[in-house]
N, CA, C and O atoms as a Maestro MAE file, in Angstrom:
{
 s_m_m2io_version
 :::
 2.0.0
}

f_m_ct {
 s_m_title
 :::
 protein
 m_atom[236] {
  # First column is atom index #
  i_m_mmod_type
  r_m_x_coord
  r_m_y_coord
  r_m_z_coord
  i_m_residue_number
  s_m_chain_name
  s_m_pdb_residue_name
  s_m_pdb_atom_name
  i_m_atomic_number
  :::
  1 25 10.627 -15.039 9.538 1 A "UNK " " N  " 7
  2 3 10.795 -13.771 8.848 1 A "UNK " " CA " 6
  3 2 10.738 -12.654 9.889 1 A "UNK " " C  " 6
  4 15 9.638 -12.608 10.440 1 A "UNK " " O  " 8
  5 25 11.546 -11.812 10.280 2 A "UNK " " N  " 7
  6 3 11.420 -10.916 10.913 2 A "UNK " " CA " 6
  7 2 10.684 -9.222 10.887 2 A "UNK " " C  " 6
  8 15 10.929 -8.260 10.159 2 A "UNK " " O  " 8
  9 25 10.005 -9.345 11.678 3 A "UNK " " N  " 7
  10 3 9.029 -8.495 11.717 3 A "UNK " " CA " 6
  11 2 9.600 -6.616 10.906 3 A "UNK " " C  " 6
  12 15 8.957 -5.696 10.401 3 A "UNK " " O  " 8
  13 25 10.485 -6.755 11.074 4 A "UNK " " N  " 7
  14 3 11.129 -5.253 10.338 4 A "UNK " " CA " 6
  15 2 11.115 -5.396 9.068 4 A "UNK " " C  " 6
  16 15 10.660 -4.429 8.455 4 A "UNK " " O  " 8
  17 25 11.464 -6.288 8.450 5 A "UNK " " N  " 7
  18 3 11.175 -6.685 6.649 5 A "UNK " " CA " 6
  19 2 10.225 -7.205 6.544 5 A "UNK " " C  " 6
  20 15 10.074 -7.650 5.406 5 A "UNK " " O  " 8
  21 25 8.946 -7.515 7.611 6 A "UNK " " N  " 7
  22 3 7.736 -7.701 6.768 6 A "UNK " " CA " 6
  23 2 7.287 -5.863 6.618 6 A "UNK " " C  " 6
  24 15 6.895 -5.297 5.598 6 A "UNK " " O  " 8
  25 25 7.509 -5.256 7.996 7 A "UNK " " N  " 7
  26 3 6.925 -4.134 7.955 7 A "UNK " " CA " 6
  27 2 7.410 -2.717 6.885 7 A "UNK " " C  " 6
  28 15 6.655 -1.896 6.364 7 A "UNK " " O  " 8
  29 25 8.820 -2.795 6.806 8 A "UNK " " N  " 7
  30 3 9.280 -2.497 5.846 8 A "UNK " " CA " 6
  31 2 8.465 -2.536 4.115 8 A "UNK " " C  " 6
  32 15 8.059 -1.626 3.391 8 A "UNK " " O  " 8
  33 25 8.497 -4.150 3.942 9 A "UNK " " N  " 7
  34 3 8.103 -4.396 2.474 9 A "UNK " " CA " 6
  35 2 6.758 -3.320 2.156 9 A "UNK " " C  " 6
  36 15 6.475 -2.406 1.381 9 A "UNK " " O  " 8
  37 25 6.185 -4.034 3.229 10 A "UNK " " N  " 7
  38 3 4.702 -2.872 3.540 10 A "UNK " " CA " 6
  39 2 4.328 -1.976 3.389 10 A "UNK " " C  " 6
  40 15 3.292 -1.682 2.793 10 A "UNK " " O  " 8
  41 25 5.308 -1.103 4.045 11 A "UNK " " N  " 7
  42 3 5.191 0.559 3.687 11 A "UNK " " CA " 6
  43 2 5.990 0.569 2.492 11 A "UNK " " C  " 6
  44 15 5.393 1.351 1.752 11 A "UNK " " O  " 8
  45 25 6.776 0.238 2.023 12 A "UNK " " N  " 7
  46 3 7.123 0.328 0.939 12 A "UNK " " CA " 6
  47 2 5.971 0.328 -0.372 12 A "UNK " " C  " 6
  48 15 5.919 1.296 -1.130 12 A "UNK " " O  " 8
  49 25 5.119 -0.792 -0.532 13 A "UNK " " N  " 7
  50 3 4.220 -1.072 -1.001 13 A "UNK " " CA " 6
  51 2 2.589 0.048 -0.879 13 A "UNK " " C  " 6
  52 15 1.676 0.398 -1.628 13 A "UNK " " O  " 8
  53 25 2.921 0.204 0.233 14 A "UNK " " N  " 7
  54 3 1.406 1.505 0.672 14 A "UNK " " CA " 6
  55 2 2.323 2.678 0.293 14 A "UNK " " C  " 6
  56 15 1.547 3.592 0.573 14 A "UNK " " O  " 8
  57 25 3.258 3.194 -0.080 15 A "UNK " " N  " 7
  58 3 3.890 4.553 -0.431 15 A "UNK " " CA " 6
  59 2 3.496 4.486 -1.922 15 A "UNK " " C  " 6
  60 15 2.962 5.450 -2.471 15 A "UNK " " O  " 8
  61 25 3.838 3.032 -2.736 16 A "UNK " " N  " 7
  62 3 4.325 3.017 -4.060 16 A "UNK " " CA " 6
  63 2 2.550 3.213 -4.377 16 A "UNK " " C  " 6
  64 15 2.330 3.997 -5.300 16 A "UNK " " O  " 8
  65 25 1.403 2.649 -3.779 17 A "UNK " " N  " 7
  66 3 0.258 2.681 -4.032 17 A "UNK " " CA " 6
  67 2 -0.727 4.261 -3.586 17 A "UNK " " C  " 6
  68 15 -1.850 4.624 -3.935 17 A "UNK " " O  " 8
  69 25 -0.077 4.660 -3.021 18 A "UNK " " N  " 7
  70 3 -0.386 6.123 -2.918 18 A "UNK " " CA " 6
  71 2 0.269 7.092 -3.924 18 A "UNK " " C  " 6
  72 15 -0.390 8.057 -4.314 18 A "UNK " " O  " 8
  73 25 1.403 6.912 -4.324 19 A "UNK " " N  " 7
  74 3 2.162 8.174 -5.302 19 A "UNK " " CA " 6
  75 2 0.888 7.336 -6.499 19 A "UNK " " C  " 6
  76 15 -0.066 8.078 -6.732 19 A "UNK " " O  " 8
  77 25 0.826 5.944 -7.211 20 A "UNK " " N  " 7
  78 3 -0.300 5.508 -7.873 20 A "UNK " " CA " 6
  79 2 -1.613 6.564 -8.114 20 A "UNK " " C  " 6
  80 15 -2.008 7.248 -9.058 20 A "UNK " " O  " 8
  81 25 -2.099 6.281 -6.600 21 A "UNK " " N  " 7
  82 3 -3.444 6.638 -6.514 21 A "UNK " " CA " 6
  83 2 -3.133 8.548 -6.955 21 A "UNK " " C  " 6
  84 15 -3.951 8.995 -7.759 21 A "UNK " " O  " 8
  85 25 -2.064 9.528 -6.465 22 A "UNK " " N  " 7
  86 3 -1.997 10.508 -6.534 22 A "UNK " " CA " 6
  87 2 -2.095 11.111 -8.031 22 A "UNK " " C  " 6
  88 15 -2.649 12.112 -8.487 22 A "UNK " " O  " 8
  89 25 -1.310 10.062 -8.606 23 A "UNK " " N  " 7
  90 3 -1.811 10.126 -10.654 23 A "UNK " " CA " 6
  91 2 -3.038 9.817 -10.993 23 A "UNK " " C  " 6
  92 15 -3.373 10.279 -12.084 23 A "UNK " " O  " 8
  93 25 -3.752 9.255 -10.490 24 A "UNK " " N  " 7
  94 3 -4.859 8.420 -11.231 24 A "UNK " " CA " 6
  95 2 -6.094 9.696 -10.718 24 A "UNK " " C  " 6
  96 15 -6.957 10.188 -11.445 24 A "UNK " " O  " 8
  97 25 -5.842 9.993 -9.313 25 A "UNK " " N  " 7
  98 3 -6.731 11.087 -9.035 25 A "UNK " " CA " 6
  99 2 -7.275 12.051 -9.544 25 A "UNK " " C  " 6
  100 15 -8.374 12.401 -9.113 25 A "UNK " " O  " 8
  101 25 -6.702 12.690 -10.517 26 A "UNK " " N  " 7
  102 3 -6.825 13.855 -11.599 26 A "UNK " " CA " 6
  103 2 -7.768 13.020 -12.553 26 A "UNK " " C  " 6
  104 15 -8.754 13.596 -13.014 26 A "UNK " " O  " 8
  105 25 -7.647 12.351 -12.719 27 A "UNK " " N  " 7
  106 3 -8.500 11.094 -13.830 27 A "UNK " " CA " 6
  107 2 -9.914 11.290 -13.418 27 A "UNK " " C  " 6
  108 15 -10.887 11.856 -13.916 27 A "UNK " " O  " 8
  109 25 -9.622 10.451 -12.056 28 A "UNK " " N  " 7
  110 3 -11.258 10.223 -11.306 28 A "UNK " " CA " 6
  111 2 -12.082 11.371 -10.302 28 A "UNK " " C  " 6
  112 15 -13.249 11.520 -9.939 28 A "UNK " " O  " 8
  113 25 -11.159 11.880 -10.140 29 A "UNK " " N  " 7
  114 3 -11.740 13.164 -9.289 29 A "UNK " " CA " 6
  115 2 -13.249 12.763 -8.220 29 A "UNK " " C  " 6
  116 15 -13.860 13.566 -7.515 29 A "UNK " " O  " 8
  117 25 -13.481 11.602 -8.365 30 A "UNK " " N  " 7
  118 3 -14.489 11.096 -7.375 30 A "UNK " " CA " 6
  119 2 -14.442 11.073 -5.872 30 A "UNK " " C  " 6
  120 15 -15.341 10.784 -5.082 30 A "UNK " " O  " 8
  121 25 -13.332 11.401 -5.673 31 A "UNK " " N  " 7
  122 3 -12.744 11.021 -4.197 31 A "UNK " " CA " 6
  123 2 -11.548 12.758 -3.453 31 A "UNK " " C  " 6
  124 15 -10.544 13.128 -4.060 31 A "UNK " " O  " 8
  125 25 -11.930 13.287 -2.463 32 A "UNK " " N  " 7
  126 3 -10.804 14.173 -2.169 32 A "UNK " " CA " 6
  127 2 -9.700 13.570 -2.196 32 A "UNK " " C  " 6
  128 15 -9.514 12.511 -1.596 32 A "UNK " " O  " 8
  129 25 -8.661 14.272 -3.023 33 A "UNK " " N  " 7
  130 3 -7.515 13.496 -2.924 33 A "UNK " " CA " 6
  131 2 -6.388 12.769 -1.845 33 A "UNK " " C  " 6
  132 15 -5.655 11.839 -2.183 33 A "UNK " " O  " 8
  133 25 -6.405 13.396 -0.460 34 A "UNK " " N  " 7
  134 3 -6.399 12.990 0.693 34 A "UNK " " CA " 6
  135 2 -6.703 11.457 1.082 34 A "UNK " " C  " 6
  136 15 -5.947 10.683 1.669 34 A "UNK " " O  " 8
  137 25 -8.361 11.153 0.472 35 A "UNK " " N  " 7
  138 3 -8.863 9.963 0.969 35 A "UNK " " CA " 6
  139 2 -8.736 9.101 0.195 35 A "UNK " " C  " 6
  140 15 -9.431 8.105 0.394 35 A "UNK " " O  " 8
  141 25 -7.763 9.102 -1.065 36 A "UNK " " N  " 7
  142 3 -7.876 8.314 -2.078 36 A "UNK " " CA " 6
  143 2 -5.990 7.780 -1.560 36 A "UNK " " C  " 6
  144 15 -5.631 6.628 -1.316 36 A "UNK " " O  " 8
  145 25 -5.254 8.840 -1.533 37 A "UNK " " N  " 7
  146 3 -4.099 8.139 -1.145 37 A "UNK " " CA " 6
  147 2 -4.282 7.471 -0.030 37 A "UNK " " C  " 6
  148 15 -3.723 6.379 0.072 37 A "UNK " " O  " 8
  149 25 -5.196 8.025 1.179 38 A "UNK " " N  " 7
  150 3 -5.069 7.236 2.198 38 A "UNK " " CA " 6
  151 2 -5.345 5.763 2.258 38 A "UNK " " C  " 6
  152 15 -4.860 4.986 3.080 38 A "UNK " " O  " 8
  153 25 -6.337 5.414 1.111 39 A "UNK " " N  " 7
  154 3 -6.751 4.521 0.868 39 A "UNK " " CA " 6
  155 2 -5.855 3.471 0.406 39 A "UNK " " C  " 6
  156 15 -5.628 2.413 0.993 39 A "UNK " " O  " 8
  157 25 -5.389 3.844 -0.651 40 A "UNK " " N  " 7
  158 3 -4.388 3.537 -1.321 40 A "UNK " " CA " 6
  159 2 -3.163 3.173 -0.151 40 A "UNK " " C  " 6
  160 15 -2.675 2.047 -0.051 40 A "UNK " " O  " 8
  161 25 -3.016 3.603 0.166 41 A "UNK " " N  " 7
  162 3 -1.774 3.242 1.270 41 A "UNK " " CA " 6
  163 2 -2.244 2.245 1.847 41 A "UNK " " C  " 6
  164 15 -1.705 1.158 1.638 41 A "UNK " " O  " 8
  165 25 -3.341 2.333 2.701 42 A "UNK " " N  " 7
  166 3 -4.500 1.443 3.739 42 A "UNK " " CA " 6
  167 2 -3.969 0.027 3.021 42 A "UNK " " C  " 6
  168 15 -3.240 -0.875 3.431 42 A "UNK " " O  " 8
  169 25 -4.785 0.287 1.557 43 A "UNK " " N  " 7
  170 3 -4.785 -1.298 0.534 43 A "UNK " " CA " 6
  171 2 -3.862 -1.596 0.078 43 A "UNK " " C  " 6
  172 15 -3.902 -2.715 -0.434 43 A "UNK " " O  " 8
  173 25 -2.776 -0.977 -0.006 44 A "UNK " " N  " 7
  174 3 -0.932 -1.837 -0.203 44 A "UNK " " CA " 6
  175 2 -0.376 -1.932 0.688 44 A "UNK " " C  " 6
  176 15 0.722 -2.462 0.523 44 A "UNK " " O  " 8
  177 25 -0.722 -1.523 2.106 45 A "UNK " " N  " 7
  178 3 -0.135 -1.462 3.096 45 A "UNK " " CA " 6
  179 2 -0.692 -3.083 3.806 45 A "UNK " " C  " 6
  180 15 0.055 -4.016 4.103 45 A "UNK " " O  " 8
  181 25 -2.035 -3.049 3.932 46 A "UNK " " N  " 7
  182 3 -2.729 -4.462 4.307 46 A "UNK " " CA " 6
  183 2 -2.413 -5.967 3.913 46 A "UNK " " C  " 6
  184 15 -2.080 -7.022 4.454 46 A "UNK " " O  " 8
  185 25 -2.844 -5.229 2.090 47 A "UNK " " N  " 7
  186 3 -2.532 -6.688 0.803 47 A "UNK " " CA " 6
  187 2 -1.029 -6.902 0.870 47 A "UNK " " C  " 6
  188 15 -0.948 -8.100 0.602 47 A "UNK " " O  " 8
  189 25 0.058 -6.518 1.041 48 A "UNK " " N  " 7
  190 3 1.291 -6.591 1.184 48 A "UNK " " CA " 6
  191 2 1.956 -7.837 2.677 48 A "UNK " " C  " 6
  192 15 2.648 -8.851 2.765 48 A "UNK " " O  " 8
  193 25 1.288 -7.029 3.472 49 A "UNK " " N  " 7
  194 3 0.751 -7.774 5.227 49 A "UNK " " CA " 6
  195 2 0.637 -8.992 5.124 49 A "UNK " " C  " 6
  196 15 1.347 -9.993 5.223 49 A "UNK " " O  " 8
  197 25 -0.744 -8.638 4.830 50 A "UNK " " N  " 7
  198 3 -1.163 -10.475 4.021 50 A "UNK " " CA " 6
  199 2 -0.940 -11.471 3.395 50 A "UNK " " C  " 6
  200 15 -1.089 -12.687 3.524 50 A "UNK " " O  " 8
  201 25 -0.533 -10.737 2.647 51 A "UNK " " N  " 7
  202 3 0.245 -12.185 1.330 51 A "UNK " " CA " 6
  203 2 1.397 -12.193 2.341 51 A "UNK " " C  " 6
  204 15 1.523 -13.291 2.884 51 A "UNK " " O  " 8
  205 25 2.298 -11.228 2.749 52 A "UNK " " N  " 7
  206 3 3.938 -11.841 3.214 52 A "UNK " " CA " 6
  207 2 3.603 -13.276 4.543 52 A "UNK " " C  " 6
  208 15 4.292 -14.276 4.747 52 A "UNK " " O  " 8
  209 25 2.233 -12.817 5.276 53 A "UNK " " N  " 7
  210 3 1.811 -13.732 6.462 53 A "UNK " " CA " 6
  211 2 1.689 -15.122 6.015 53 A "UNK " " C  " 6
  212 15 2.166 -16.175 6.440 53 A "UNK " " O  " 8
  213 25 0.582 -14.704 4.619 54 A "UNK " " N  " 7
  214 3 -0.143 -15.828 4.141 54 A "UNK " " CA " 6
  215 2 1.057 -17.120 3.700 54 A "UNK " " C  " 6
  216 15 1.227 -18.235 4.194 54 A "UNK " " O  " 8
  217 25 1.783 -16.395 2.537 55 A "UNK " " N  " 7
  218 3 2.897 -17.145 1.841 55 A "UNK " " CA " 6
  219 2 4.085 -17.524 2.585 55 A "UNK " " C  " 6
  220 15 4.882 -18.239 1.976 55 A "UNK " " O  " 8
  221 25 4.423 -17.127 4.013 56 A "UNK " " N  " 7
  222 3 5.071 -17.206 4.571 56 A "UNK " " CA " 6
  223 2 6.487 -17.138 3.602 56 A "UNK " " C  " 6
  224 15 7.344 -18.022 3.590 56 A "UNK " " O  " 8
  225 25 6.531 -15.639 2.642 57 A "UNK " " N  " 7
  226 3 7.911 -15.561 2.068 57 A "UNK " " CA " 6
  227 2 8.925 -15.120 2.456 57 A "UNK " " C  " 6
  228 15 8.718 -14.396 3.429 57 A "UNK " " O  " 8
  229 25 10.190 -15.199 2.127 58 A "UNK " " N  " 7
  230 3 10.860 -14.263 2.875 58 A "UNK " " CA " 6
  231 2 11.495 -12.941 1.672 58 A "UNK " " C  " 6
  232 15 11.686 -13.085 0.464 58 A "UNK " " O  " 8
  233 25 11.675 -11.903 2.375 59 A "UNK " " N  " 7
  234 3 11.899 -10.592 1.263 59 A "UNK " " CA " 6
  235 2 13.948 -10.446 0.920 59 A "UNK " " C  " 6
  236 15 14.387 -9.584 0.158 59 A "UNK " " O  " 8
  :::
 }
 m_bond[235] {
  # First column is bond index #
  i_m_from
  i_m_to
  i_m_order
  :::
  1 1 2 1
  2 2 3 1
  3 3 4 2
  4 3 5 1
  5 5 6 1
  6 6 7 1
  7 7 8 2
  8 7 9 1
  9 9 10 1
  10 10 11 1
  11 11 12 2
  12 11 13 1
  13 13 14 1
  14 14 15 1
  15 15 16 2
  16 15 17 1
  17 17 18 1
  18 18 19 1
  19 19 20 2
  20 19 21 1
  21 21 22 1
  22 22 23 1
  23 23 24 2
  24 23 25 1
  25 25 26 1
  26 26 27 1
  27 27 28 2
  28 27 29 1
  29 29 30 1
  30 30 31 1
  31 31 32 2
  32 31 33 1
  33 33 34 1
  34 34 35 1
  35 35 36 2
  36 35 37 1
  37 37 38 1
  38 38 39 1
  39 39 40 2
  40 39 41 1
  41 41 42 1
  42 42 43 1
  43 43 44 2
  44 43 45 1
  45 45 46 1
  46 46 47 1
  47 47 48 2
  48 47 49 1
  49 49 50 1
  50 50 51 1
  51 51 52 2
  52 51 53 1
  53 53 54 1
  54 54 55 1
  55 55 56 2
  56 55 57 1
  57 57 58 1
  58 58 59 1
  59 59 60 2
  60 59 61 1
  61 61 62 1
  62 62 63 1
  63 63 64 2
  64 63 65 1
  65 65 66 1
  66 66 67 1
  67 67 68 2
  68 67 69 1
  69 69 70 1
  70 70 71 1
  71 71 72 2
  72 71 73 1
  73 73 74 1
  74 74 75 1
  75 75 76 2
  76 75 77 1
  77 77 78 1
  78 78 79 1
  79 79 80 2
  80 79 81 1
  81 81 82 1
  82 82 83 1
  83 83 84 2
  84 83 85 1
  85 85 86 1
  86 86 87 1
  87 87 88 2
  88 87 89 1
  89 89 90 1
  90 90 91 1
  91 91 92 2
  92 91 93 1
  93 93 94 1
  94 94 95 1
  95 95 96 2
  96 95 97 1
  97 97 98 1
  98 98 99 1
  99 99 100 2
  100 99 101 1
  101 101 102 1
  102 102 103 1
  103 103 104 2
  104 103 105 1
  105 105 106 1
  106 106 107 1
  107 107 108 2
  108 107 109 1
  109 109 110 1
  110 110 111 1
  111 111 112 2
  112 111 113 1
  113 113 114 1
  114 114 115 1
  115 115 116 2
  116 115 117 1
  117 117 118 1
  118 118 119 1
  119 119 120 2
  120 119 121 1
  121 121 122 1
  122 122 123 1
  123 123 124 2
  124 123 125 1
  125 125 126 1
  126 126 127 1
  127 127 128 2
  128 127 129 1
  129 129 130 1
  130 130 131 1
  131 131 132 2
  132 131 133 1
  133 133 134 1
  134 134 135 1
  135 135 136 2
  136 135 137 1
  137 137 138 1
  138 138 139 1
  139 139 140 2
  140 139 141 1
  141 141 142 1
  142 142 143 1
  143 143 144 2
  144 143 145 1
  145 145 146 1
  146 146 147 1
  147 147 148 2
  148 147 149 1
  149 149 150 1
  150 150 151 1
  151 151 152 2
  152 151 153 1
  153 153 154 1
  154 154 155 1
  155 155 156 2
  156 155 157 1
  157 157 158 1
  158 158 159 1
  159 159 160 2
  160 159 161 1
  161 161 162 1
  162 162 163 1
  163 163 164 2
  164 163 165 1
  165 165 166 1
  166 166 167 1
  167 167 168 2
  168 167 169 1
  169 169 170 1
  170 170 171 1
  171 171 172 2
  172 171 173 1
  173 173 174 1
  174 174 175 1
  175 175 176 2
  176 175 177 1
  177 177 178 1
  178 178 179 1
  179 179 180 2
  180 179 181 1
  181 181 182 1
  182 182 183 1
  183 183 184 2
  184 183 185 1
  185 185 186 1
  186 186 187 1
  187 187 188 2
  188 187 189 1
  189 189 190 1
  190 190 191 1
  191 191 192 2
  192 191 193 1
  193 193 194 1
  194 194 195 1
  195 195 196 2
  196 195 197 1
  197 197 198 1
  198 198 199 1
  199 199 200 2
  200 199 201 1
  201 201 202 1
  202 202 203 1
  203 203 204 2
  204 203 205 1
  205 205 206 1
  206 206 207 1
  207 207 208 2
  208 207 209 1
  209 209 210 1
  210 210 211 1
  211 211 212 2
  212 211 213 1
  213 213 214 1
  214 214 215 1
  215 215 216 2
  216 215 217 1
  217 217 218 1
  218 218 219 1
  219 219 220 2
  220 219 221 1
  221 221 222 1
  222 222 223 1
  223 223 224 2
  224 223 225 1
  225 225 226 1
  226 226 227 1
  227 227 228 2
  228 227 229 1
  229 229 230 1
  230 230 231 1
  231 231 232 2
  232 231 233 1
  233 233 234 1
  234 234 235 1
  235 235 236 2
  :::
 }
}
């Protein structure tokens, strides 16, 4: 699998989990909103990583 469509899928996945986290924020207000997308990106950006490594799929 080549490294541009794993990295690709990735950010794809940490964007779609940040615009997420950017709705839900108004909800929870627990977190500056800054550190909640960042987060959010961090954890779809990683879990995305992982599984494509783990499962060895191709996209």
């Amino acid at each position: 699998m080549p490294v541009a469509a794993i990295l690709l899928t990735s950010v794809v996945t940490g964007i779609f989990c940040a615009m997420f986290a950017g709705i839900v924020d108004p909800v929870t207000d627990a977190l500056a909103m800054w550190v909640v997308i960042g987060l959010a990106f961090a954890s779809g950006f990683t879990g995305s990583l992982f599984a494509q490594l783990v499962l060895k799929r191709k996209t």
